[in-house]
C-alpha positions in Angstrom: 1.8 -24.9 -13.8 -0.7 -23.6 -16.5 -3.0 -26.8 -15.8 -2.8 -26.1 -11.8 -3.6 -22.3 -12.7 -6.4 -23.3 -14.4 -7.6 -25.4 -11.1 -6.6 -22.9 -8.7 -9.1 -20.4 -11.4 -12.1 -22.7 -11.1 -11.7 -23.1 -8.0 -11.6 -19.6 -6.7 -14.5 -18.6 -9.0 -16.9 -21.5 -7.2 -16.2 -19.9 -3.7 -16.8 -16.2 -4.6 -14.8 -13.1 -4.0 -17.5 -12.4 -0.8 -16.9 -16.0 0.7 -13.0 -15.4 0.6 -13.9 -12.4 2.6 -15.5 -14.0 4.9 -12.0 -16.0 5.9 -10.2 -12.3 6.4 -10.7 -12.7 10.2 -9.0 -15.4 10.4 -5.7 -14.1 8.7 -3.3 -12.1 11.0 -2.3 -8.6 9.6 -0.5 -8.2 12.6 -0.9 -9.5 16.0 -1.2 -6.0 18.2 -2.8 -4.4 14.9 -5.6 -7.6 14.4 -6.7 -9.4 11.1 -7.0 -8.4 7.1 -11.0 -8.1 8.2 -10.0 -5.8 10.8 -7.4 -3.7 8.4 -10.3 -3.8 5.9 -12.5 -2.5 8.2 -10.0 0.7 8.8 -9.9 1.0 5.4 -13.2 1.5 4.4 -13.8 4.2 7.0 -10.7 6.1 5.5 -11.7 5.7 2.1 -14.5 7.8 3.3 -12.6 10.9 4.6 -10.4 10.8 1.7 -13.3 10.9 -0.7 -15.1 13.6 1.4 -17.0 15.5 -1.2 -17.9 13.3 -3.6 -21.1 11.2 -4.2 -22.2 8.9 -1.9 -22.5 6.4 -4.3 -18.6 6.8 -5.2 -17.8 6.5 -1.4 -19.7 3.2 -1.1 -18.4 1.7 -4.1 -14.9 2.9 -2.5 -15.7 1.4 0.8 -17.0 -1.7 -0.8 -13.6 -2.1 -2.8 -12.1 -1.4 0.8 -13.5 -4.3 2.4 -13.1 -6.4 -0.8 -9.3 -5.8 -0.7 -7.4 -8.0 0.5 -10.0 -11.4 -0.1 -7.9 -12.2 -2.9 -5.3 -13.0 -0.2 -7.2 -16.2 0.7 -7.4 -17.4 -3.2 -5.5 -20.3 -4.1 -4.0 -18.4 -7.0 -3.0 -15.7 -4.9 -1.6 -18.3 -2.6 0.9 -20.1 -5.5 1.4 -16.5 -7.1 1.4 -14.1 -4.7 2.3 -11.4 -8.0 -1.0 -11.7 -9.1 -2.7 -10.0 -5.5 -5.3 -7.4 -6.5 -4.8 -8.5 -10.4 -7.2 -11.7 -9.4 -9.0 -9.6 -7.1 -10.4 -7.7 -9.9 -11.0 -10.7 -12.2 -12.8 -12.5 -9.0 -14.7 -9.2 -8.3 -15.8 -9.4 -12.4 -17.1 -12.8 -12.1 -19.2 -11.6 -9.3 -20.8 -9.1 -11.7 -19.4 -6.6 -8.8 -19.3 -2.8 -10.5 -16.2 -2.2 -12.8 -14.7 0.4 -10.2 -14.4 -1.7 -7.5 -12.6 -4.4 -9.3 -10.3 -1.6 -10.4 -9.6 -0.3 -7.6 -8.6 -3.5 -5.8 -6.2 -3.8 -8.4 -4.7 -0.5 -7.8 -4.5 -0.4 -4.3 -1.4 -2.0 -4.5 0.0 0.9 -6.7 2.6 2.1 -6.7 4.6 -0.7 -6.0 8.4 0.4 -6.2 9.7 3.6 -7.1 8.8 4.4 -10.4 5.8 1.9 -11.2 2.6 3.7 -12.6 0.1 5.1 -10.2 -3.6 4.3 -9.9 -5.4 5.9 -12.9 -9.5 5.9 -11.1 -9.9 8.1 -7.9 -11.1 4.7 -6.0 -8.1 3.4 -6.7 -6.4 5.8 -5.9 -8.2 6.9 -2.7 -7.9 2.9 -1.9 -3.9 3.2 -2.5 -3.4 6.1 -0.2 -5.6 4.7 2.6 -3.6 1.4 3.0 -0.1 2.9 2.9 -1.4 5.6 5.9 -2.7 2.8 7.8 0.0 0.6 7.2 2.2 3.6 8.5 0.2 4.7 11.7 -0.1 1.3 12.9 3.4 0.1 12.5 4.7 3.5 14.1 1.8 2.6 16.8 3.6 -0.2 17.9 7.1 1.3 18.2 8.3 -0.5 15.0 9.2 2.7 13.1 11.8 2.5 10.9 15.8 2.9 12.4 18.7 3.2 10.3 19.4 0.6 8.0 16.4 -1.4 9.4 13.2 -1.0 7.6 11.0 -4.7 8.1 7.9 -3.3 7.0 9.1 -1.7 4.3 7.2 2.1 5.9 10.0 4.3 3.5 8.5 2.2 0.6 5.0 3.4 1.8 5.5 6.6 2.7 7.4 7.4 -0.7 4.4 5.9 -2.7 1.5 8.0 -0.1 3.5 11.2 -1.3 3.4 10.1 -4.9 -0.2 9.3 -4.6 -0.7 12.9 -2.8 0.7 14.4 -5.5 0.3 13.2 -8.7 -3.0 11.1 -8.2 -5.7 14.0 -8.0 -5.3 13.6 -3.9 -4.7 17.5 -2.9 -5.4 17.2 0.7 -3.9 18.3 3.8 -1.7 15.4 5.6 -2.4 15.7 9.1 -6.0 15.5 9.2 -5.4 12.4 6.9 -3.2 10.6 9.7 -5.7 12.0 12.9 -8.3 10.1 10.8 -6.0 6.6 10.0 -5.2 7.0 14.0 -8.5 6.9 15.5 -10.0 3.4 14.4 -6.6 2.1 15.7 -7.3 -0.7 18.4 -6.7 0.3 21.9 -4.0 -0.5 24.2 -0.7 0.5 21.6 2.8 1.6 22.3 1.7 5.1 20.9 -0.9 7.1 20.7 -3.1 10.3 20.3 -1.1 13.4 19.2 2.8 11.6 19.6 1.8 9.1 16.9 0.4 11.9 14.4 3.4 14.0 15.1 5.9 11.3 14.9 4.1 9.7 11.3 3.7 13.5 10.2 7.6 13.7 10.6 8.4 11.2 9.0 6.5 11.9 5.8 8.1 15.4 5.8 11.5 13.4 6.1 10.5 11.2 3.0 9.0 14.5 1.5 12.3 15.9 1.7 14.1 12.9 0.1 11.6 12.9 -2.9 12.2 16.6 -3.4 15.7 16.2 -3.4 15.6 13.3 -6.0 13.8 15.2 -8.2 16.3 17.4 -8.3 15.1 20.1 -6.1 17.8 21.7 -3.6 17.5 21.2 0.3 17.9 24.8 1.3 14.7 25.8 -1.2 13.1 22.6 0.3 13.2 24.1 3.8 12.6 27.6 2.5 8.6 25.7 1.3 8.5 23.8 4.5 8.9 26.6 6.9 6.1 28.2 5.8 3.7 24.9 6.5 2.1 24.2 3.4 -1.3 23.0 4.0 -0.9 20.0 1.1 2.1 18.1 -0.1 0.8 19.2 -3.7 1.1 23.0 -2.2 3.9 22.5 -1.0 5.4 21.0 -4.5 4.1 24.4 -6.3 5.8 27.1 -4.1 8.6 24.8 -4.8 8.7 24.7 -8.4 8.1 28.6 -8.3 10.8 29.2 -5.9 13.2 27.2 -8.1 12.4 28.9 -10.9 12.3 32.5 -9.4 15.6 31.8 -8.4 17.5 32.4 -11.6 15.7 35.9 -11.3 18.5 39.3 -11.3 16.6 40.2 -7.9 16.8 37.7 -5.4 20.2 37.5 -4.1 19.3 41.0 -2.9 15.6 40.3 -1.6 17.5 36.7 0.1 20.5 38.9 1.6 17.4 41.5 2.8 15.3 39.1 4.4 18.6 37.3 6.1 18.9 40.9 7.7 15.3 41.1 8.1 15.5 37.8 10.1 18.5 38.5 12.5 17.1 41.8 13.8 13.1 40.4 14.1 14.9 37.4 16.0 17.5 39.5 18.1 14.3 42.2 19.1 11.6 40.2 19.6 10.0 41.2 23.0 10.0 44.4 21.1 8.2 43.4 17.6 4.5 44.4 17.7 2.7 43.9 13.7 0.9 47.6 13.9 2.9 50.2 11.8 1.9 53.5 13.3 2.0 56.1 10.0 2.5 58.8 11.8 5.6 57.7 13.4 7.1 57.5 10.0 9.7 60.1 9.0 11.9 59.2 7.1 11.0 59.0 3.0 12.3 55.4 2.5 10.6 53.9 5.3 7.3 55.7 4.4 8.0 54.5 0.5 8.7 51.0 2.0 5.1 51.5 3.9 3.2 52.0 0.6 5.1 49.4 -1.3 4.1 46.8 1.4 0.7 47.6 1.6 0.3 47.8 -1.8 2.2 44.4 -2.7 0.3 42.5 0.1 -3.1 42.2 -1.5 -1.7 41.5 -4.9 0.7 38.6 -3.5 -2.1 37.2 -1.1 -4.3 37.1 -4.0 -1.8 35.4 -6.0 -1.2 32.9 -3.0 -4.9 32.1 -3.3 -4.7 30.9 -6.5 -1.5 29.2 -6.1 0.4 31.0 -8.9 3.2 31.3 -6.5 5.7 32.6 -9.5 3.8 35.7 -10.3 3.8 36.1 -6.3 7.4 35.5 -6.3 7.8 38.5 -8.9 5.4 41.0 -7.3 7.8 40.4 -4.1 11.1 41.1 -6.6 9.3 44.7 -7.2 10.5 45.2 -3.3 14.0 45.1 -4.0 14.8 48.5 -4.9 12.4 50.2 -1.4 14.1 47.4 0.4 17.4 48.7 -0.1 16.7 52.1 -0.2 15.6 51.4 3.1 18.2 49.4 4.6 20.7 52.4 3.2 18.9 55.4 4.5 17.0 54.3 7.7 18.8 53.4 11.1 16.5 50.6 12.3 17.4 50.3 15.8 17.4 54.0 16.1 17.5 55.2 20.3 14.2 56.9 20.5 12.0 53.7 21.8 9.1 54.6 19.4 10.9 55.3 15.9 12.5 51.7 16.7 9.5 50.2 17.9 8.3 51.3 14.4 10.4 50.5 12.3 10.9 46.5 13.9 6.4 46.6 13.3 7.8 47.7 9.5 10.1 45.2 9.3 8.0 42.2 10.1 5.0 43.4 7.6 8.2 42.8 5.1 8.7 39.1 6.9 5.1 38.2 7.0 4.7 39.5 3.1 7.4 37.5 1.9 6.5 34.0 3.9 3.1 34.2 2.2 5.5 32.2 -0.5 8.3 30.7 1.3 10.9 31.5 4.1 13.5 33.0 1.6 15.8 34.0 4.5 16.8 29.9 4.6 17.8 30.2 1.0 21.8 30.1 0.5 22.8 33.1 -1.9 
């Protein structure tokens, strides 16, 4: 086998990374979705909206390595060792004196490749990485073959799992949705799904698989909905306010604030064709809802400050200074008092408290 290696070597390097390449349209990716040149193709375009922002000369190396990617699939050493895909890229792509990124990031487009396995250490790679899983999952999910049950033949929970890895721990901090818009358009015409369904249903799914991944690293599924609530605008986002919530959790404070905003929560939700956001200051009269007035304006600022800069703990303990106003006001002030403008009031009041607190998470889904 070492001698036919050898052969299948020589071979390879007299035909050229390029001229493999050139035999991609002839390979079937799959039928409705078209050939490895036409996946290629999709691929380099989303390398570019991932890397939006960077040099244009990173972005065409990147779309370069896209269109490179999967040439190594027509090797012959590829073909008797399918393993070695993207490792014989790169050593093809070296022989062509091709630049040292794109070699690398052919090589770590496949990564991560199970749970677990490393992740791409350039950005090209890993900008590479994230656009094949994404249009891997679109286009499956475009032609009604998303995943059911047990059944799973193109593997899509694999590649979902390993896009939220790459989102989050591979210098990726994006927002999903724009991602998936932009791995739906070059789709070709003519599929099952389409347009704003197929985005919704793939956007799903990763929060589904976001979920799972949470949950596996240990994170509880009532703080995970208490993040996702709120609609995090990047998986990575999402990941801090979770950390932060986890944390803040073991904090004297918050089965108070949690039990507050529960109550908060029912009576917004049983009132709401009466809840305006406007606090009129003069219709305040009692002492602990006027104290609750100041404490919320004065917290807001500070916690969407904190919020801006993501340290979502510190947030988390600016909002713990409300516990002792909140109760004072729950104990002293009838909320749903008869006179139509006192209550009217008070509900405006209440939902400053809910709009303050969801500038970290939903902390009325947490469980004690």
């Amino acid at each position: 086998r070492l001698a036919d290696a050898e052969y299948f070597w020589q071979a390879d390097c007299k035909r050229g990374i390029e001229q493999m390449a050139a035999g991609l349209p002839g390979v079937m990716f799959q039928q409705q979705l078209g050939s490895f040149q036409q996946k290629s193709e999709r691929l380099a375009l989303l390398v570019g909206q991932i890397m939006q922002g960077a040099e244009a000369d990173l972005i065409n190396l990147g779309r370069q390595a896209a269109l490179l990617s999967k040439a190594d699939l027509l090797s012959d050493m590829v073909g008797e060792f399918p393993e070695l895909q993207g490792v014989m890229g790169e050593y093809y792509a070296q022989v062509e004196g091709l630049p040292a990124a794109v070699g690398t990031a052919i090589r770590e487009h496949y990564l991560p490749r199970f749970s677990g396995d490393q992740l791409p250490t350039s950005r090209l790679g890993a900008a590479l990485a994230l656009a094949d899983r994404l249009d891997s999952l679109v286009g499956i999910f475009a032609i009604g073959s998303a995943p059911t049950g047990d059944k799973d033949p193109f593997a899509l929970r694999r590649s979902a799992l390993g896009a939220i890895r790459l989102l989050l721990d591979a210098d990726l901090d994006q927002p999903l949705k724009p991602l998936i818009e932009a791995s739906v358009e070059p789709l070709p015409p003519g599929l099952e799904i389409t347009g704003a369904a197929l985005v919704e249903q793939v956007e799903s799914f990763m929060a589904d698989r976001f979920r799972g991944y949470q949950e596996s690293q240990g994170y509880t599924p009532d703080a995970i909905e208490a993040v996702l609530a709120v609609s995090p605008q990047t998986l990575l986002e999402g990941q801090q306010r979770l950390q932060a919530l986890t944390q803040f959790r073991g904090e004297p404070a918050v089965e108070s604030l949690v039990a507050a905003n529960k109550r908060v929560a029912n009576i917004l939700a049983k009132s709401a064709a009466e809840v305006s956001e406007q606090v009129d200051q003069a219709v305040l009269t009692d002492e602990a809802e006027k104290n609750l007035y100041q404490q919320i304006g004065a917290a807001s600022s500070l916690v969407g400050a904190l919020t801006e800069k993501r340290d979502y703990l510190l947030a988390c303990e600016q909002l713990a200074e409300l516990r002792e106003p909140v109760d004072r006001f729950f104990d002293a002030v009838m909320v749903m008092a008869e006179e139509p403008e006192l209550r009217r009031n008070r509900l405006a009041l209440l939902q400053q408290l809910r709009e303050l607190f969801l500038k970290v998470a939903d902390f009325s889904s947490l469980q004690g």
